[in-house]
N, C-alpha and C positions, 0 to 999 in steps of 0.2 A: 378542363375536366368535363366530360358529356355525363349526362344524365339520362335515365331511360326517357323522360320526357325531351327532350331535346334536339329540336330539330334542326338535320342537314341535308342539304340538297347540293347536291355536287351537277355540272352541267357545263359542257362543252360548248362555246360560244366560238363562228368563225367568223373573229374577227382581231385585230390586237390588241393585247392587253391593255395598251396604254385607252384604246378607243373604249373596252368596257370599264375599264377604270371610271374614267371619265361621266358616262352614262349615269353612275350615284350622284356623281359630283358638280353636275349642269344640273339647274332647274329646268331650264327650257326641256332638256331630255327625257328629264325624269319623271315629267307631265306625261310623257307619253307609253310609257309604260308603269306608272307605280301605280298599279289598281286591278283589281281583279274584271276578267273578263266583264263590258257591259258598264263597267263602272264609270263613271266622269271624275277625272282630277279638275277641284275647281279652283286650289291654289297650291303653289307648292313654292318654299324660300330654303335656300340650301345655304350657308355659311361652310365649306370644308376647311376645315382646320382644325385643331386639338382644342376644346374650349366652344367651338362654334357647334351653335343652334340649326336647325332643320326642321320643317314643321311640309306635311302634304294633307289637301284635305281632298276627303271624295264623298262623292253620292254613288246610292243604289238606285237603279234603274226602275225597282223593286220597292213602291211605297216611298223612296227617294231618300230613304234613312243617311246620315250623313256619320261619317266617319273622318277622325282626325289623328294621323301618325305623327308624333313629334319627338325630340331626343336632341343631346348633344353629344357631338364626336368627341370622342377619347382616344383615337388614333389616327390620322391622315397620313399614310405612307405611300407614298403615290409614286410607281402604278401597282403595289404589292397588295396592300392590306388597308381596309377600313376598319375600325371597332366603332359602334356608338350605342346610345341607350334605346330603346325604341318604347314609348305609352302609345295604344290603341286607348282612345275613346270614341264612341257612341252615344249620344243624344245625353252627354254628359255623365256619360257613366264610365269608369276605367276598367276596359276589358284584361287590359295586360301593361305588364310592365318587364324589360327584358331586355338583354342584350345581345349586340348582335355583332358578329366578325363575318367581315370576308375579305376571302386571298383571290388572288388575282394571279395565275401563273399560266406563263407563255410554253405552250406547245405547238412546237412547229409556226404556223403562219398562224394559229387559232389562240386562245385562252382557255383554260379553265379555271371554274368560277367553283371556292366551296364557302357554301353560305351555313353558317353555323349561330342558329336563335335558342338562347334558354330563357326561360322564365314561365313555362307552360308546366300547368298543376297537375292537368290532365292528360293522358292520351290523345281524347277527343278536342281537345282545344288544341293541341297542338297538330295533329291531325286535319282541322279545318284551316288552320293556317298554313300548312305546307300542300293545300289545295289554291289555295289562292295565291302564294308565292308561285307555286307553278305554271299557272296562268300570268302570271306578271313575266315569268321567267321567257315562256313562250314568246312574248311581246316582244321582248328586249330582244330574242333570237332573229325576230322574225325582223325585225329594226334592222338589223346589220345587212340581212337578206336585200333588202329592199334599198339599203343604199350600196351595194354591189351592183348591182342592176340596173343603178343612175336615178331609178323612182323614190323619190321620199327625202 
């Protein structure tokens, strides 16, 4: 059930499902896209399973502010759907607490990816976070891009 705060981002990935699948589910991967433009991922630990932990940390490029997403999955349906919890903290502070789903559905040779977060109070909170999911999102596109082309 969506709520007016609630944000989703729906986005066409070419590449297959089972490969963005996979992309939440590798750390290695995930290093390289879970962070908003500019940002440094400086750890990231993925356990996928029902039960298993997941923790990414980043810095801002910006005064260097650290930030730290962490949560445990509540669904690993692989290559369909994720669920898990997501907490943003900042210098120790809990910005959010929230859930998150994504489906993973094959079109044609491509995927589409719908990413569905509640737990935002605000418009504007959630609003800044579907700016920074979109920069993350771009990453991830531009990933696929780039190993089509033999580079990366």
């Amino acid at each position: 059930m969506s709520t007016q705060n609630d944000l989703e981002i729906e986005v066409l990935f070419d590449a297959p499902r089972e490969e963005v699948f996979g992309n939440w589910t590798d750390a290695v991967k995930i290093r390289t896209w879970f962070a908003p433009d500019g940002f440094e991922v400086t750890s990231c630990s993925v356990e996928a399973r029902p039960g298993g932990k997941w923790r990414v940390a980043y810095r801002s490029p910006r005064g260097g502010a650290e930030y730290v997403e962490y949560g445990e999955f509540r669904t690993v349906d692989e290559p369909e759907r994720l669920i898990f919890t997501l907490t943003q903290i900042e210098g120790g502070r809990t910005l959010l607490t929230s859930l998150v789903t994504v489906t993973f559905t094959s079109v044609g040779v491509g995927t589409r990816m719908r990413f569905h977060q509640t737990g935002f109070d605000t418009p504007a909170k959630r609003d800044d976070f579907q700016e920074g999911w979109d920069e993350c999102f771009r990453k991830l596109a531009g990933s696929f891009e780039r190993s089509q082309s033999g580079a990366g």
